[in-house]
C-alpha positions as CSV (number, residue, x, y, z in Angstrom):
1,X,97.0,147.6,45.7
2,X,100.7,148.5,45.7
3,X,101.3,146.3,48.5
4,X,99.6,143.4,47.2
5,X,101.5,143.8,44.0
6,X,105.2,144.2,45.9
7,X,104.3,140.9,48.8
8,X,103.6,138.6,44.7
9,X,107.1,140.0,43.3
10,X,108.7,139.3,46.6
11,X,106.9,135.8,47.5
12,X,108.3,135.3,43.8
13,X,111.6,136.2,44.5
14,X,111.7,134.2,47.6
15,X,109.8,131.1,46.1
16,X,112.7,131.0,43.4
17,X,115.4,131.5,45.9
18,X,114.2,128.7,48.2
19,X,114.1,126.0,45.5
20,X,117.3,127.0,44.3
21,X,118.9,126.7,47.4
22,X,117.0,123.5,48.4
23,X,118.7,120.1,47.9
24,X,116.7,118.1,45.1
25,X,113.9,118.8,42.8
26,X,110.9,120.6,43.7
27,X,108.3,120.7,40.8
28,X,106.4,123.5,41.5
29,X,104.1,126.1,39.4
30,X,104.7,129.9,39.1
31,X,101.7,130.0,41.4
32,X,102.8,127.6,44.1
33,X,106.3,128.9,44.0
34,X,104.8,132.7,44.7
35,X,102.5,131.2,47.7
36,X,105.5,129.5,49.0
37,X,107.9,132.7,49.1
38,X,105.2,134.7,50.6
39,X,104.0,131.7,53.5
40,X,108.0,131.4,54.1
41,X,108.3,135.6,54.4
42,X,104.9,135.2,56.7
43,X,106.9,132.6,58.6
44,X,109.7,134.3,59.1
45,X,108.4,137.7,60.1
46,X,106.4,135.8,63.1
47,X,109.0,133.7,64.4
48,X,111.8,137.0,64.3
49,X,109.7,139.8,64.7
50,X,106.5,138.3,66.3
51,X,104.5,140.7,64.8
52,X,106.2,144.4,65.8
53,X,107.2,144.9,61.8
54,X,111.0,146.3,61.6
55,X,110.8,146.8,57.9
56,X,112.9,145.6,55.2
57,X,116.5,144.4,55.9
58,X,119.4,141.1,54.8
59,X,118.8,139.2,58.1
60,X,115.0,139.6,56.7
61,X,115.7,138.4,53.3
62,X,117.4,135.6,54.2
63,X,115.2,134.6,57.0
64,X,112.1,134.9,54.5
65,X,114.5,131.9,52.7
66,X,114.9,129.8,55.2
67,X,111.4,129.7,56.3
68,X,109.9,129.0,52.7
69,X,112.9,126.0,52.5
70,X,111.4,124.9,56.1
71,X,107.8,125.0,54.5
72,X,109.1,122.7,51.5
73,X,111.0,120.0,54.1
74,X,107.3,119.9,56.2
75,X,105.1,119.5,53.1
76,X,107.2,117.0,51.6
77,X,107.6,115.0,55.3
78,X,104.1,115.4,55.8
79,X,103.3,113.4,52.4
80,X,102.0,116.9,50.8
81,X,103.2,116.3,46.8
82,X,105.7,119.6,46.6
């Protein structure tokens, strides 16, 4: 239960970061933001760790980031409305 609750206030984190950090609006919901911090920390952990779990560190954190900005440049290429 614990880990569900710390992988919302992280996606949160991350969601909020990524929209800041991301040139131009992006209208999204408390909800949406949250799914997209925790899809860009999912993201991220695959494509640096593929899968072998190192824990928490800054290369992590930023990664996580970067890969919940690359999830807003697909969605909104791909015609998705974020």
């Amino acid at each position: 239960m614990l880990n569900l609750i710390g992988a919302l206030f992280s996606g949160l984190f991350v969601g909020v970061l990524a929209r800041f950090f991301y040139p131009g609006d992006v209208p999204l919901g408390w909800g949406m933001t949250i799914l997209l911090g925790v899809g860009g920390s999912l993201l991220a952990s695959l494509l640096t760790t593929r899968g072998q779990g190192q824990g928490v560190s800054r290369a992590g954190c930023l990664a996580s980031v970067l890969g919940a900005m690359a999830l807003i440049y697909a969605g909104r290429h791909l015609g998705w409305h974020i």
